[in-house]
C-alpha positions as CSV (number, residue, x, y, z in Angstrom):
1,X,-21.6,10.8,4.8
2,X,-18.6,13.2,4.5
3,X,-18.1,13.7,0.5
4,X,-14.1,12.8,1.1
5,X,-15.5,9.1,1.8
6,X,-16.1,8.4,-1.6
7,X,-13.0,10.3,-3.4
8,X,-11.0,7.1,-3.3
9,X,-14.1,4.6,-4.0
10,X,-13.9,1.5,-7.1
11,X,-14.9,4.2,-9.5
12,X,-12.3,6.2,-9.1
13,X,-9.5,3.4,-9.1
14,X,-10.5,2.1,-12.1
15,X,-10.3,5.0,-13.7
16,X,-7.1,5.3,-12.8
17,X,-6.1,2.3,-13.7
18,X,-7.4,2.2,-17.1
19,X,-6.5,5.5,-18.4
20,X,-2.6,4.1,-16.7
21,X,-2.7,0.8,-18.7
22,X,-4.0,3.5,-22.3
23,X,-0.8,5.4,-21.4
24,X,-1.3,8.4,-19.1
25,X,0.8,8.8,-16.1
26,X,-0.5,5.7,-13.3
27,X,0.9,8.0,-10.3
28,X,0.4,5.9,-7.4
29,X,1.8,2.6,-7.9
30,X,3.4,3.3,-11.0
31,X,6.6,1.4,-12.2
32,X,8.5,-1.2,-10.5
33,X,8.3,-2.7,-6.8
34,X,8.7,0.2,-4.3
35,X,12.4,0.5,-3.2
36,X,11.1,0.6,0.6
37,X,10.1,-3.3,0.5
38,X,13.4,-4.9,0.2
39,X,14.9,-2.6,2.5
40,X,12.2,-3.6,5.2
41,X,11.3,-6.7,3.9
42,X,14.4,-8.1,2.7
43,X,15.8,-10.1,5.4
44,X,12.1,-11.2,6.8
45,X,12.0,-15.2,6.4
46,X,9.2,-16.1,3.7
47,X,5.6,-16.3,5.5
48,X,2.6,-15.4,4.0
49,X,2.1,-12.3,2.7
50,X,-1.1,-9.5,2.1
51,X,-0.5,-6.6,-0.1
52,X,-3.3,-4.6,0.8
53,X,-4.2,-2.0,-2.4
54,X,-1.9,-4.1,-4.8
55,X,-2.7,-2.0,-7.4
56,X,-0.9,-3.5,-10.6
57,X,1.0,-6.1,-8.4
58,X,4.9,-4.9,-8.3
59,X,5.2,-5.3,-4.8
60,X,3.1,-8.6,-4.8
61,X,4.9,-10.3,-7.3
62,X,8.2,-9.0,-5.9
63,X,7.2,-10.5,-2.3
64,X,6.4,-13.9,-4.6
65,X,10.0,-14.3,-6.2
66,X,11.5,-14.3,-2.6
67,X,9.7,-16.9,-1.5
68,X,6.2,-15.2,0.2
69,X,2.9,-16.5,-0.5
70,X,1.2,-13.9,-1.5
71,X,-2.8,-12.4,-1.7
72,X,-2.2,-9.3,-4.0
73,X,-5.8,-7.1,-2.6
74,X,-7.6,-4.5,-4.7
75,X,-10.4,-2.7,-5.3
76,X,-9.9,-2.1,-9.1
77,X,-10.5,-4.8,-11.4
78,X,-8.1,-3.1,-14.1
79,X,-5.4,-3.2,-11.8
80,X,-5.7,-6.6,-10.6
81,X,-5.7,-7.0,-14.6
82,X,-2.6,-6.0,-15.3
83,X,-1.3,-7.4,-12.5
84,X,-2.4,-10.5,-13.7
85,X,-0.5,-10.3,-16.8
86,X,2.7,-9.2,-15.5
87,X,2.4,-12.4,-13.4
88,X,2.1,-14.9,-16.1
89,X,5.1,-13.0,-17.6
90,X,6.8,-14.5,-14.6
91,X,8.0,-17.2,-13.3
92,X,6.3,-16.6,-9.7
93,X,3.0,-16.3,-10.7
94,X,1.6,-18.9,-9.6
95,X,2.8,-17.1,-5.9
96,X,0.3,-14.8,-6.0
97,X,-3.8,-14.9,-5.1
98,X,-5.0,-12.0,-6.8
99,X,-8.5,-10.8,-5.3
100,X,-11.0,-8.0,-5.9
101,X,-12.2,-6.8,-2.6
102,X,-13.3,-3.5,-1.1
103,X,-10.8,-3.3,2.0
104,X,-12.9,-1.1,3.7
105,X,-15.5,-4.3,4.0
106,X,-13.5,-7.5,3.5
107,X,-12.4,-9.5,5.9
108,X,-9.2,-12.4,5.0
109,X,-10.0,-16.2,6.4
110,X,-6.9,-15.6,8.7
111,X,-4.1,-13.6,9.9
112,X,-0.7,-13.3,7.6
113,X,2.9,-13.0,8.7
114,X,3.7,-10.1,6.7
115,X,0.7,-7.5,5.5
116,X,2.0,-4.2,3.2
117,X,0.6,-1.4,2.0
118,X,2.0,1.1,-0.3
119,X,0.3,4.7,-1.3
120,X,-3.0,2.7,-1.0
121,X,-5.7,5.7,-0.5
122,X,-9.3,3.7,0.5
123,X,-12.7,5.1,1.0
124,X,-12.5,5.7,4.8
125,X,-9.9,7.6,6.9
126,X,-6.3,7.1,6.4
127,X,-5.6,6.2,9.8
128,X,-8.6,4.0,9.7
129,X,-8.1,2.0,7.0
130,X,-3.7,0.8,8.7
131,X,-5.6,0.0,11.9
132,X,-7.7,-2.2,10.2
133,X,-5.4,-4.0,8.2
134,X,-2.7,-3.9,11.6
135,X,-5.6,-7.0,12.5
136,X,-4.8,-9.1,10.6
137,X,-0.9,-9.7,11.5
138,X,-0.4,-12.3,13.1
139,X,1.6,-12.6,16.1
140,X,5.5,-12.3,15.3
141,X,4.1,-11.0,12.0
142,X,5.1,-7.8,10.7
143,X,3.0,-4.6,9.4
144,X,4.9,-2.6,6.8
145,X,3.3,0.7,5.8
146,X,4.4,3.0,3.3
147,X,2.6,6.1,2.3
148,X,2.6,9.9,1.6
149,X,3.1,12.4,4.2
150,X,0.3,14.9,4.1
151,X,0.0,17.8,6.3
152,X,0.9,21.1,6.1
153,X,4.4,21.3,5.6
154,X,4.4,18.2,2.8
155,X,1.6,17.9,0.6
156,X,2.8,16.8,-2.9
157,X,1.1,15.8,-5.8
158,X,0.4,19.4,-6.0
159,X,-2.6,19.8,-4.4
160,X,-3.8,19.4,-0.9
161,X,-5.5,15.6,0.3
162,X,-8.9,15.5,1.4
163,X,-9.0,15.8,5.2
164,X,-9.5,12.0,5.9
165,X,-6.1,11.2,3.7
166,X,-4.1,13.3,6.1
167,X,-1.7,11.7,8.3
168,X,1.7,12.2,9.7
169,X,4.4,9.8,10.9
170,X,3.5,10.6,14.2
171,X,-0.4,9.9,13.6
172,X,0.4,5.9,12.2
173,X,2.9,5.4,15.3
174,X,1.2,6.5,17.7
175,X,-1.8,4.2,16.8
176,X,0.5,1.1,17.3
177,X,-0.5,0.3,21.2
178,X,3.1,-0.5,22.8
179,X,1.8,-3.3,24.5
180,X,0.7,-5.1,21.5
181,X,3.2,-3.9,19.0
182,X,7.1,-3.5,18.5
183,X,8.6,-0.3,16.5
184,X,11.2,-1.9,14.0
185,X,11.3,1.2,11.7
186,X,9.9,4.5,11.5
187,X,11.1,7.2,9.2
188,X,10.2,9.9,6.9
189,X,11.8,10.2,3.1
190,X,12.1,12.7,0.8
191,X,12.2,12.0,-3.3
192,X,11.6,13.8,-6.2
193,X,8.3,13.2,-8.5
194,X,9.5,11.9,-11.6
195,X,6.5,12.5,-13.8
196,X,3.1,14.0,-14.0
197,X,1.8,17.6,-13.0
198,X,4.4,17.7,-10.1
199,X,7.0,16.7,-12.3
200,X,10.2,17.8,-10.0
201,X,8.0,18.3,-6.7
202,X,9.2,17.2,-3.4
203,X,7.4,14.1,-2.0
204,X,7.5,12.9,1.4
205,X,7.2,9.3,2.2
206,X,6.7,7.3,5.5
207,X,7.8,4.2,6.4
208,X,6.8,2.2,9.5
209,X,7.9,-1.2,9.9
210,X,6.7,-2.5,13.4
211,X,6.1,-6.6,14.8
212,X,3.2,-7.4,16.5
213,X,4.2,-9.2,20.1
């Protein structure tokens, strides 16, 4: 198997996440809810909710306190640690289904109306892992992906992505058959890194929001 395969396996993540909750930079997934949920999500009526790649649970617990019921999905059991504890801190907790799964292997019981991902990097191809989780939306539901643009003209994070994290705005939408899905949103953003080694770098976001018919 292609060494990139396992760069982004349960090792790795919890490494991540521990040395994150002992006070290095988390990166990914760091800080609040990402600002690109409400702005798709916000005026979705309440449904049930996956956050594929939780991580420690912002976006989760954000979906929660507007009214989603929510499974919170990660590899990491650190991560689903912490986001355990910033639930009880909250009043919505009890919104949230926190489970451990590999998402390139588990399957959920059904489809949801809403399934989200954000900078979630699994063990298998990019592009790979959103068509997988595009399955399980269910009809009228809404996929919501939001990731970093990798090729070569964006990288980020100074340093270049294995070949199977690569992906373009043009690579997810293009992998949304017309005839079973509806474009709502597709866009690329540009922020600054705000900590880390790329402290100050350019970093180029995507955002697709599409319905499946």
């Amino acid at each position: 198997m292609d060494q990139t395969a396992h760069a982004f396996g349960k090792g790795y993540w919890e490494r991540h996440w521990e040395q994150a909750h002992d006070g290095a930079p988390a990166g990914l997934g760091a800080g609040g809810p990402n600002p690109y949920l409400a702005q798709e999500a916000g005026g979705l009526a309440p449904g049930t909710a996956l956050d594929a790649g939780c991580g420690t649970g912002a976006e989760a617990l954000w979906l929660a306190s507007h009214g989603w019921e929510v499974t919170g999905a990660d590899i990491s059991a650190a991560a689903l640690a912490q986001a355990a504890a910033s639930a009880a801190k909250q009043s919505v907790g009890n919104g949230v289904t926190w489970v451990e799964a590999d998402l390139t292997t588990w399957k959920p019981e059904s489809r949801f109306d809403l399934v989200t991902t954000h900078y979630a990097h699994p063990a298998m191809p990019q592009l790979a892992f959103y068509q997988r989780i595009a399955d399980w939306v269910a009809p009228g539901g809404t996929l919501l992906i939001v990731g970093h643009r990798h090729d070569h003209a964006a990288t980020g994070h100074g340093s270049h992505p294995p070949a199977e994290a690569t992906f373009t705005l043009e690579d997810i939408t293009g992998g949304l058959d017309p005839a079973m899905w509806s474009i709502d949103s597709a866009r690329v953003e540009t922020r600054t890194a705000n900590g880390g080694g790329d402290h100050g770098a350019p970093l180029h976001d995507v955002v697709v929001r599409a319905t499946r018919l």
